[in-house]
Z-matrix of the N, CA and C atoms (Angstrom, degrees):
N
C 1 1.449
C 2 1.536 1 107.42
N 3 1.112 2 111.19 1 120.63
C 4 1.800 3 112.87 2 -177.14
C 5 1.702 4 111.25 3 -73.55
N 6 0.876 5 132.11 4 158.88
C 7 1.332 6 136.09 5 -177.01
C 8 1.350 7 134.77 6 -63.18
N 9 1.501 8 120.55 7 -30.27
C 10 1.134 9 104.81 8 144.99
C 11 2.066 10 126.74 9 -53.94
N 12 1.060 11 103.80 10 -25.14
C 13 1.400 12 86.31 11 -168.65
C 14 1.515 13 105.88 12 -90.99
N 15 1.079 14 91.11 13 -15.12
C 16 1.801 15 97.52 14 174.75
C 17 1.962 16 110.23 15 -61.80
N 18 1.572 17 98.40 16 -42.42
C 19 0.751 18 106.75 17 158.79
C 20 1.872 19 140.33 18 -44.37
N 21 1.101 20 95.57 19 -37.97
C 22 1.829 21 108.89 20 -162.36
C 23 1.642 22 91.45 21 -99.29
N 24 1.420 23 123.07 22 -14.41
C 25 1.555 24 130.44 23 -158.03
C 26 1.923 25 83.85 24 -100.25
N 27 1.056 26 120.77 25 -40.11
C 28 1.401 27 126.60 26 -161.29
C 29 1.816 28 93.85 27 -75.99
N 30 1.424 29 121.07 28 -44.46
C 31 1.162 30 109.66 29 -163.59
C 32 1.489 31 110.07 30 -93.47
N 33 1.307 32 119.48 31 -13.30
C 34 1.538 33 117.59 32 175.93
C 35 1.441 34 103.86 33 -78.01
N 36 1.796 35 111.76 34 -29.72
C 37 1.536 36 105.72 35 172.89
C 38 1.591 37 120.76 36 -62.54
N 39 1.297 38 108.01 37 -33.42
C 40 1.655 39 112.43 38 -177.50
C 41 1.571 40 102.18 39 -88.70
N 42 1.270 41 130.38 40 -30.02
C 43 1.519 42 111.30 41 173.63
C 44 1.972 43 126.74 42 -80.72
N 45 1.581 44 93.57 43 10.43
C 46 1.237 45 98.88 44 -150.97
C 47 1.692 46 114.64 45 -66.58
N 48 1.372 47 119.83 46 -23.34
C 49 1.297 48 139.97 47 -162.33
C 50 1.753 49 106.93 48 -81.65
N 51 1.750 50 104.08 49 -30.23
C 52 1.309 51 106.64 50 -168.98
C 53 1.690 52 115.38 51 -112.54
N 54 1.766 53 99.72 52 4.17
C 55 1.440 54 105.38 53 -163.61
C 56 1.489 55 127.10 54 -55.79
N 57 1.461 56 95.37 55 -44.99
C 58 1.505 57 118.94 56 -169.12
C 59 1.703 58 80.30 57 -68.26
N 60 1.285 59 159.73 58 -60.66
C 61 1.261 60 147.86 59 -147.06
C 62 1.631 61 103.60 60 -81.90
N 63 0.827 62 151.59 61 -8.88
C 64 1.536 63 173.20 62 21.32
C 65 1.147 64 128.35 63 59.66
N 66 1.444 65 144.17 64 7.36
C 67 1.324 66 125.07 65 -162.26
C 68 1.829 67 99.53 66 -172.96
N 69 1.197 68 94.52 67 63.70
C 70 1.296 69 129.26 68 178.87
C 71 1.733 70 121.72 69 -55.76
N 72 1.519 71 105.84 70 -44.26
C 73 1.047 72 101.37 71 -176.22
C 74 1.837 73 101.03 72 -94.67
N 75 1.524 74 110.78 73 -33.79
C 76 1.445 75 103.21 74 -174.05
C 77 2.103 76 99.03 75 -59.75
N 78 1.408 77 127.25 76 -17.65
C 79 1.356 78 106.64 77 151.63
C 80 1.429 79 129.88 78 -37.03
N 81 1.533 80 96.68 79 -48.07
C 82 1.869 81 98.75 80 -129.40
C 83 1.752 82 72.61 81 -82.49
N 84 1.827 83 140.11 82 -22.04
C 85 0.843 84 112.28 83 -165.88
C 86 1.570 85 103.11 84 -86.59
N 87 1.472 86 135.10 85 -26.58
C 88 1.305 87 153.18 86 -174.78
C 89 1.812 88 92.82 87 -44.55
N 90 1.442 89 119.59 88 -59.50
C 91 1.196 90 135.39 89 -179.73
C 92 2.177 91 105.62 90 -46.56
N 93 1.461 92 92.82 91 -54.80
C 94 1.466 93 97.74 92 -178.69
C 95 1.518 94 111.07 93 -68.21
N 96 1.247 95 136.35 94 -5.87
C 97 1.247 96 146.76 95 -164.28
C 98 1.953 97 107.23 96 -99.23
N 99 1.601 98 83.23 97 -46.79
C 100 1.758 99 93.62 98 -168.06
C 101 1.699 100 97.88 99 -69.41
N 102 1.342 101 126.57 100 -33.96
C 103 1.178 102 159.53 101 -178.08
C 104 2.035 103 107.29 102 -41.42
N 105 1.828 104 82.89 103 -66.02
C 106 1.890 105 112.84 104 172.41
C 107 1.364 106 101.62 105 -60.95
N 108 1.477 107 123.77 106 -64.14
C 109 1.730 108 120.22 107 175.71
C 110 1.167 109 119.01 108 -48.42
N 111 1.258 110 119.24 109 -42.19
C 112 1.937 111 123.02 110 175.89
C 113 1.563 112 94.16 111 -62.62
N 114 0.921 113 123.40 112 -39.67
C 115 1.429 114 98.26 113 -175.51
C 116 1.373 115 132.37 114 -98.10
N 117 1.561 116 110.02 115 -15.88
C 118 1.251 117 121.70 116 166.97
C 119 1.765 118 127.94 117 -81.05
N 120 1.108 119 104.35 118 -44.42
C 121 1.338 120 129.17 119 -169.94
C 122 1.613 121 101.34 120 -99.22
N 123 1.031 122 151.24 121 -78.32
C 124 1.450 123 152.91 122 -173.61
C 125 1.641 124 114.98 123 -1.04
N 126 1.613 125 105.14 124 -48.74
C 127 1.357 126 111.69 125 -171.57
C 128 1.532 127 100.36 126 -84.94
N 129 1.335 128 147.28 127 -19.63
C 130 1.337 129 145.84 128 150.17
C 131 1.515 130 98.87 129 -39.83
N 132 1.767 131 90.71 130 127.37
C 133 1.391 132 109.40 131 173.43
C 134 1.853 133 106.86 132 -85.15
N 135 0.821 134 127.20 133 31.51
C 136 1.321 135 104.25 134 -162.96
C 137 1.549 136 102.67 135 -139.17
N 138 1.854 137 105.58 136 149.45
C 139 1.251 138 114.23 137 168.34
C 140 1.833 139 132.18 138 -63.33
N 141 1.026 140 109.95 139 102.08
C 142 1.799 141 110.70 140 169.31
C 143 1.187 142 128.46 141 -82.32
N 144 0.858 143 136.33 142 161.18
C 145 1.393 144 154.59 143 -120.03
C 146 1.185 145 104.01 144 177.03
N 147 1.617 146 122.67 145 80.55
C 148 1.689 147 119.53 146 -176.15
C 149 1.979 148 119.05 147 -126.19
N 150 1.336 149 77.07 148 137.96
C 151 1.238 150 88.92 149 -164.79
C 152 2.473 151 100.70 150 -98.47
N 153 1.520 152 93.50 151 116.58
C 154 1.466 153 93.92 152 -165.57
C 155 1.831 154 103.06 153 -91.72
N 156 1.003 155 125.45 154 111.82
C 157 1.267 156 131.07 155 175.06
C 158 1.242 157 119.10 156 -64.29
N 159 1.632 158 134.27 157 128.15
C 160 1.501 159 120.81 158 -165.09
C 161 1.586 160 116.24 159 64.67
N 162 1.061 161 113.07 160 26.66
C 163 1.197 162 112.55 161 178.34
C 164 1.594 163 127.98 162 -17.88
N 165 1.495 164 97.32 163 -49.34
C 166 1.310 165 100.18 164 -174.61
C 167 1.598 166 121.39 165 69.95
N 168 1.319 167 129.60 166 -154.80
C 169 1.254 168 130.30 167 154.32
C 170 1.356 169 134.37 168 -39.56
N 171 1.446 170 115.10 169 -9.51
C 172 1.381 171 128.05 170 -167.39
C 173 1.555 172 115.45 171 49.62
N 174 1.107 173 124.44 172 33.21
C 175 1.449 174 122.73 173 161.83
C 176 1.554 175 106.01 174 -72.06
N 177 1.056 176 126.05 175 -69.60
C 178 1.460 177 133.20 176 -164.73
C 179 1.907 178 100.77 177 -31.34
N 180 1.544 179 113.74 178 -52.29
C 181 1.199 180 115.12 179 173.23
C 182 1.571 181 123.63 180 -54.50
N 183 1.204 182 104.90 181 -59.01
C 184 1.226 183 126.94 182 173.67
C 185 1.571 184 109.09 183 -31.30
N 186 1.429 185 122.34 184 -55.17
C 187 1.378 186 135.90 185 -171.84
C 188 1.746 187 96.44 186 -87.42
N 189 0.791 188 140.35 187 -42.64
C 190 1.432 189 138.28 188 148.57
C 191 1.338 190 122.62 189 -15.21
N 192 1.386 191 105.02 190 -70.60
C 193 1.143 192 98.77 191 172.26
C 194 1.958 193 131.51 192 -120.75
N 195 1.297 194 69.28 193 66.68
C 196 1.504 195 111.29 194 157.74
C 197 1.135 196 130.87 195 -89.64
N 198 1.830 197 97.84 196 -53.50
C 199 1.428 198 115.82 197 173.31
C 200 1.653 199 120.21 198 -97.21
N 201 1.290 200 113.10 199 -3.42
C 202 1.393 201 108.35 200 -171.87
C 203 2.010 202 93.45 201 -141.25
N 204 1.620 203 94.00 202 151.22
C 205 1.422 204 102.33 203 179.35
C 206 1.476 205 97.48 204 -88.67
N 207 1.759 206 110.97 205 122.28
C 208 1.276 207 114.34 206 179.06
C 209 1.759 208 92.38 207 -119.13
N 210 1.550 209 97.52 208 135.34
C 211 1.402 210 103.57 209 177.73
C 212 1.997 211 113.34 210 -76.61
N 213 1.182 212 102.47 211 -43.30
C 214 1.424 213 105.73 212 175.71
C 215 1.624 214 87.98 213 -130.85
N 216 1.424 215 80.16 214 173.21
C 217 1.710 216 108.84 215 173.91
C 218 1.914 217 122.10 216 -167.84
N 219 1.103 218 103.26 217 114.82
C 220 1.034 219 135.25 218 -177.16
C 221 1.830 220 123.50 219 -106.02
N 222 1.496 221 95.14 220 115.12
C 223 1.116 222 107.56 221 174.45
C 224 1.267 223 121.98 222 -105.62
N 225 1.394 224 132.58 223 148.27
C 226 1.110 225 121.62 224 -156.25
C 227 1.847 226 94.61 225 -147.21
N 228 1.350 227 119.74 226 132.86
C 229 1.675 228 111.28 227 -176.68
C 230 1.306 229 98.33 228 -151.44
N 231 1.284 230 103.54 229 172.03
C 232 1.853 231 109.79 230 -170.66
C 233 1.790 232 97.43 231 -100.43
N 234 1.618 233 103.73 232 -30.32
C 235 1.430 234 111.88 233 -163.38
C 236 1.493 235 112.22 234 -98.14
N 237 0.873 236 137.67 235 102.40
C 238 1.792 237 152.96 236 175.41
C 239 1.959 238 93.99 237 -30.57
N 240 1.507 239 94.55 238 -58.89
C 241 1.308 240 79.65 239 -162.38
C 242 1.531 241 122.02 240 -84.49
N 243 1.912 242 127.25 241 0.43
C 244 1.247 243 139.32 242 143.55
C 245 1.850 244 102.34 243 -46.82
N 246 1.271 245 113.17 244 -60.24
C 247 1.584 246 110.68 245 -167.81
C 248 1.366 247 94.09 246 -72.40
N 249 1.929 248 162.79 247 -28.34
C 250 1.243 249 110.93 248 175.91
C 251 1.521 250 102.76 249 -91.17
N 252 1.047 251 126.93 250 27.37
C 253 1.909 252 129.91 251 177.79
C 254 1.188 253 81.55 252 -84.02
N 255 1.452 254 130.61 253 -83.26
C 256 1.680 255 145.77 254 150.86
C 257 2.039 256 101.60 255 22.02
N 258 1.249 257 100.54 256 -79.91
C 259 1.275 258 112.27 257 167.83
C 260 0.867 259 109.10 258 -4.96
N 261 1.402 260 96.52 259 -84.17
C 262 1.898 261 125.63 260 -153.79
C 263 1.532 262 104.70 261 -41.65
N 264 1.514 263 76.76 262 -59.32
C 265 2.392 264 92.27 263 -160.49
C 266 1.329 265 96.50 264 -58.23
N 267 1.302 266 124.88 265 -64.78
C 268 1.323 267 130.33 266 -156.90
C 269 1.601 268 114.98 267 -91.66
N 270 1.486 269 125.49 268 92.38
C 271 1.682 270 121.37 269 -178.33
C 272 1.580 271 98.29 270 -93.91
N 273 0.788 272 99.90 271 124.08
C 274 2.008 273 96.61 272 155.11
C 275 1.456 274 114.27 273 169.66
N 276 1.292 275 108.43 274 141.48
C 277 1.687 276 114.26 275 -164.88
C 278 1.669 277 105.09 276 -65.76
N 279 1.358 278 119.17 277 13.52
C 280 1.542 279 106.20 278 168.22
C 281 1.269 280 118.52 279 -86.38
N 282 1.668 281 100.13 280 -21.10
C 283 1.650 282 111.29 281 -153.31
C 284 1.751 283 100.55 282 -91.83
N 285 1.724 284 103.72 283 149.42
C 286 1.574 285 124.18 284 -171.06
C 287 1.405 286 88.98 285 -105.92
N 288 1.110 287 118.36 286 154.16
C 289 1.520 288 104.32 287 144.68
C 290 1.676 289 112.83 288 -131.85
N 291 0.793 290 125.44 289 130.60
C 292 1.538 291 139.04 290 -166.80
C 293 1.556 292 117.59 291 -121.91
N 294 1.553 293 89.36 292 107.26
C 295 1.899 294 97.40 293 -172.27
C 296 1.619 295 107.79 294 -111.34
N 297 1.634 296 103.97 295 103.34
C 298 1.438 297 106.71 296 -131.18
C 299 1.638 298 95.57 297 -160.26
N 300 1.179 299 131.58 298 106.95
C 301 1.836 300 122.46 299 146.34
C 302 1.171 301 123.23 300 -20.02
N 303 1.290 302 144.29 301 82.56
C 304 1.475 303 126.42 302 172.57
C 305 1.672 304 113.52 303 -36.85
N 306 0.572 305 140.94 304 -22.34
C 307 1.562 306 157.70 305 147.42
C 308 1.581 307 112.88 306 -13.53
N 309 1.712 308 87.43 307 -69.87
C 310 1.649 309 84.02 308 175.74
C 311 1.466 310 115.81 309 -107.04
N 312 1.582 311 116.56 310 23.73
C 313 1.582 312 123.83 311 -163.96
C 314 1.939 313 76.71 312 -88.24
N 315 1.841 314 91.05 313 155.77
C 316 1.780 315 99.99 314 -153.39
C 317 1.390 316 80.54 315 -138.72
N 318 0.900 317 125.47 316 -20.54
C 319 2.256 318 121.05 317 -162.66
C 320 1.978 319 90.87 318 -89.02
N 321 1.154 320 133.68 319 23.84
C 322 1.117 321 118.10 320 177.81
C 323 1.533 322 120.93 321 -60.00
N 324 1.461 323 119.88 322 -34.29
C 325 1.485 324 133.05 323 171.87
C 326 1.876 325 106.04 324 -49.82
N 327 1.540 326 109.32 325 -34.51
C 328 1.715 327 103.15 326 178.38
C 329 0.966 328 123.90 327 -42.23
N 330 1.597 329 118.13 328 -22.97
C 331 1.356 330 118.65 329 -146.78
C 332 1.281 331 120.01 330 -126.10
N 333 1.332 332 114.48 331 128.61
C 334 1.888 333 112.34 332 175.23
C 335 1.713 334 120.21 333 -96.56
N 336 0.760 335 92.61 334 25.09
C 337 1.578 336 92.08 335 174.18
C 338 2.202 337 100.52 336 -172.67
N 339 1.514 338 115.80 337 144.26
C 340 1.364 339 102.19 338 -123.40
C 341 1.471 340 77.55 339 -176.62
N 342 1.820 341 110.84 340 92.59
C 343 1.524 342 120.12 341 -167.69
C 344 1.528 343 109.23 342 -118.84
């Protein structure tokens, strides 16, 4: 892992506990997103299978699929300790969690929907 990412992996690990209380605007856009899917995607008949990049806290998923039937779900994060926060919020036998570089993540073809 080269140093910047060591870098960006080190600080999502130390902010990880307080993020979701912190990150105000990545809401207000999460909200504008679920917003774009209701309107794009809703009328698609079909099961997805999405794989969320940066997972983060796994809220964004979480509220996802709320509104949409996701057959699997896969999370994917650079930071160990974002994915067991991830854990916490989000329980359900659909969810992966993957503590992983998208970099060298290779299963990208699994997936039909791709956040």
């Amino acid at each position: 892992m080269n140093l910047f990412k060591k870098k960006v992996k080190k600080s999502f690990d130390k902010g990880a506990q307080t993020y979701d209380d912190n990150s105000d605007l990545q809401k207000e856009i999460l909200e504008n997103l679920l917003d774009f899917f209701s309107k794009e995607i809703k009328s698609i008949k079909k099961d997805f299978t999405l794989l969320e990049i940066g997972s983060g806290t796994g809220v964004f998923s979480k509220k996802l699929s709320q509104s949409f039937f996701l057959k699997n779900i896969h999370l994917l994060d650079i930071s160990s300790q974002m994915i067991n926060k991830s854990k916490l919020n989000f329980k359900s036998d659909k969810v992966l969690f993957i503590n992983e570089d998208f970099d060298f993540f290779k299963s990208y073809k699994n997936y039909n929907l791709i956040v």
